[in-house]
MIVEXTOR-617757 format. One line per 10 residues: number of its first residue (from 1); their letters; for each residue x, y, z of C-alpha. Coordinates in steps of 0.1 Angstrom, whole numbers, always signed. Layout:
// residues N
NUM) a) X,Y,Z  ...
//
This chain:
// residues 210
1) xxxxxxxxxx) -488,-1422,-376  -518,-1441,-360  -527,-1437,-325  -514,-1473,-316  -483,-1460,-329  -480,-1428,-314  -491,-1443,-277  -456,-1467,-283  -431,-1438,-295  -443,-1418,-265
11) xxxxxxxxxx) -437,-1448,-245  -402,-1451,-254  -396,-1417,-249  -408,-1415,-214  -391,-1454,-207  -355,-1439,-220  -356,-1407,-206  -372,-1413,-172  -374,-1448,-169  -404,-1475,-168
21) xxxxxxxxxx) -416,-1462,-129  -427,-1431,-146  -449,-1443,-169  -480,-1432,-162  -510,-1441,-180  -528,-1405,-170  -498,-1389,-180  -490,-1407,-215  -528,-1402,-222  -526,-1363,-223
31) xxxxxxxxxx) -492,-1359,-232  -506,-1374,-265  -536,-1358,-264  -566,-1386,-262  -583,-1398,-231  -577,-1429,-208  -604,-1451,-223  -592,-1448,-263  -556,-1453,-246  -569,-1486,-229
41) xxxxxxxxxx) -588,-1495,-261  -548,-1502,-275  -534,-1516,-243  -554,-1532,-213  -520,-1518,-191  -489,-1505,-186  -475,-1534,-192  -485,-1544,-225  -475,-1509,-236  -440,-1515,-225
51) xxxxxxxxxx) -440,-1553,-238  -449,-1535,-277  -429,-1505,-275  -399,-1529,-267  -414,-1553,-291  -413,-1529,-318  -378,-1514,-312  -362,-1548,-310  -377,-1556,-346  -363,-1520,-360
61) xxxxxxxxxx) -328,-1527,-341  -327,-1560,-363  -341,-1549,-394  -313,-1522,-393  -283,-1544,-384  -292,-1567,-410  -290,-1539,-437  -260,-1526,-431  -245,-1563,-428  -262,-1570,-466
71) xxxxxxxxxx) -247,-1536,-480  -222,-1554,-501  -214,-1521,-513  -193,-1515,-480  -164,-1534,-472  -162,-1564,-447  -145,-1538,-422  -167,-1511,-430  -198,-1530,-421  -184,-1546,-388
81) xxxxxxxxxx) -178,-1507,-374  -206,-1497,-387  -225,-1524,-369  -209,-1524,-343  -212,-1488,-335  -251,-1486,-346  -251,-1517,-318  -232,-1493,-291  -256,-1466,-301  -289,-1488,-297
91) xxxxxxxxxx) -275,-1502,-260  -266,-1469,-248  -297,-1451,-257  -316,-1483,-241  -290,-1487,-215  -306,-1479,-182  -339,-1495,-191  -323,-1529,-205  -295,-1530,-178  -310,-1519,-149
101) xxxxxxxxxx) -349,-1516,-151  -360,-1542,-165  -358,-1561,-134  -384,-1543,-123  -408,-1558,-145  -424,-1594,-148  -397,-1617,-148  -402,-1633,-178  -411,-1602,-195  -377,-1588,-191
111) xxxxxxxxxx) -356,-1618,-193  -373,-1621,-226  -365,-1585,-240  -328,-1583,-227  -318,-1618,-244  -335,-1610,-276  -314,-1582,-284  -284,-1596,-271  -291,-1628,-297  -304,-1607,-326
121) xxxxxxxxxx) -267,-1589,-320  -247,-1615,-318  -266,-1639,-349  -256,-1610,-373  -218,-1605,-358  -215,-1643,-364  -228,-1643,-398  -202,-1615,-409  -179,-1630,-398  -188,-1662,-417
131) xxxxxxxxxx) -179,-1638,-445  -146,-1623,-431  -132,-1658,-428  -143,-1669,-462  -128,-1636,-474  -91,-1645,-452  -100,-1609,-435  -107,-1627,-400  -86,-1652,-383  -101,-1687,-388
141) xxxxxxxxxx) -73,-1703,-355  -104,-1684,-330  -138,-1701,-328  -161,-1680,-346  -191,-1687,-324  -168,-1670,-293  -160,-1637,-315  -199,-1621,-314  -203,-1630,-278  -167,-1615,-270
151) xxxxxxxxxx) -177,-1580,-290  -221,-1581,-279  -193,-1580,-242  -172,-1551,-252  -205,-1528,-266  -220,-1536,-232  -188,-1531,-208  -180,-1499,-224  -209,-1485,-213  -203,-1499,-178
161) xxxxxxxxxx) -165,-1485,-179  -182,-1453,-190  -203,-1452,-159  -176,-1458,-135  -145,-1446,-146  -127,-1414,-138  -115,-1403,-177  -124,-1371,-191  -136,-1392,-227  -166,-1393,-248
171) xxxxxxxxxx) -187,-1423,-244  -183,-1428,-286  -144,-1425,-278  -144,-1449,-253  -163,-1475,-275  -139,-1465,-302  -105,-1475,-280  -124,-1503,-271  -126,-1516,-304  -91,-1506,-319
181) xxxxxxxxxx) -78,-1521,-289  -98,-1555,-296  -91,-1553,-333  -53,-1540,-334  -41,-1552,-300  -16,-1532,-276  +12,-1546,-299  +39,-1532,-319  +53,-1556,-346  +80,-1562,-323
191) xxxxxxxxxx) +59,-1573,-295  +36,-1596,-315  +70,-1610,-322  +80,-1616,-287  +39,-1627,-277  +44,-1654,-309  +74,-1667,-287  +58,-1662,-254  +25,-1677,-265  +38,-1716,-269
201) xxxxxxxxxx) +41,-1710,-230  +2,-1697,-222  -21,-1723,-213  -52,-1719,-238  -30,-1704,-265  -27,-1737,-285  -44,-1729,-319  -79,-1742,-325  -98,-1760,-350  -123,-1732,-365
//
């Protein structure tokens, strides 16, 4: 690993665990073990250490969604969990700094970040699901370009419910009911029979055009 490199992993350790008001130049320098001026011959600030080490992570993220969504060796459902929980995993470990600290940077600089993940997400949900329709897995009467947005909301709510709500559950349990719920519904056959009647009386229920 090269010295640019270990400057950025100790970066994101510090940013996850402690958040980015701790990151102190003096203290990443001999936590790594080199001195200010090689650290500053990498990075002129703190802030162009946070801008790569983000940089960098967002890149891994969406090298690593887009091989599990190629693994044709997995199934269409196997791949959307599988996604979608490596997607939970990524926002919960970067929760506090993408949710609530990156405010604290340059504006632009965090807008930036936060919506780059979110789109990276929601591109590869949408292209799967491009798949799942072709395949008659997925319902083709919801618009497809509403179904990534509508799970990218349920990956980051869970983690919101998980912060306020009083249930003795795992964080990966609650993401789990969150996504059998979204997938399966609260429905027995019988009630999907009764909501198939009731529905003709919802406004916005009237099937769409894919």
């Amino acid at each position: 690993m090269t010295t640019k490199e270990r400057i950025l992993e100790a970066a994101k350790r510090v940013m996850i665990k402690e958040g980015f008001e701790h990151l102190k130049i003096d203290d990443l320098a001999k936590y790594i073990g080199i001195s200010k001026k090689t650290l500053y011959n990498h990075f002129p600030n703190k802030y162009s250490i946070i801008q790569s080490a983000v940089e960098k992570d967002i890149l891994r993220i969406s090298n690593n969604l887009e091989k599990i969504s190629s693994d044709k060796t997995k199934s269409f459902i196997d791949r959307l969990a599988e996604i979608l929980e490596y997607g939970f995993k990524e926002i919960s470990e970067w929760s506090k700094v993408l949710l609530d600290e990156l405010s604290l940077l340059p504006k632009t600089l965090g807008e930036k970040h936060t919506e780059e993940l979110r789109n990276r997400i929601i591109e590869i949900i949408k292209l799967l699901l491009e798949e799942g329709i072709e395949l008659g897995i997925v319902r083709d009467d919801i618009r497809k370009d509403f179904i990534p947005y509508f799970y990218l909301t349920i990956l980051e709510g869970s983690l919101h419910m998980y912060n306020i709500a009083d249930l003795d559950i795992s964080r990966e349990t609650l993401f789990s009911q969150s996504i059998n719920l979204t997938c399966l519904g609260i429905l027995t056959p019988l009630g999907k029979q009764h909501f198939e009647v009731s529905a003709t009386r919802i406004p916005g229920m009237k099937k769409e055009s894919p």
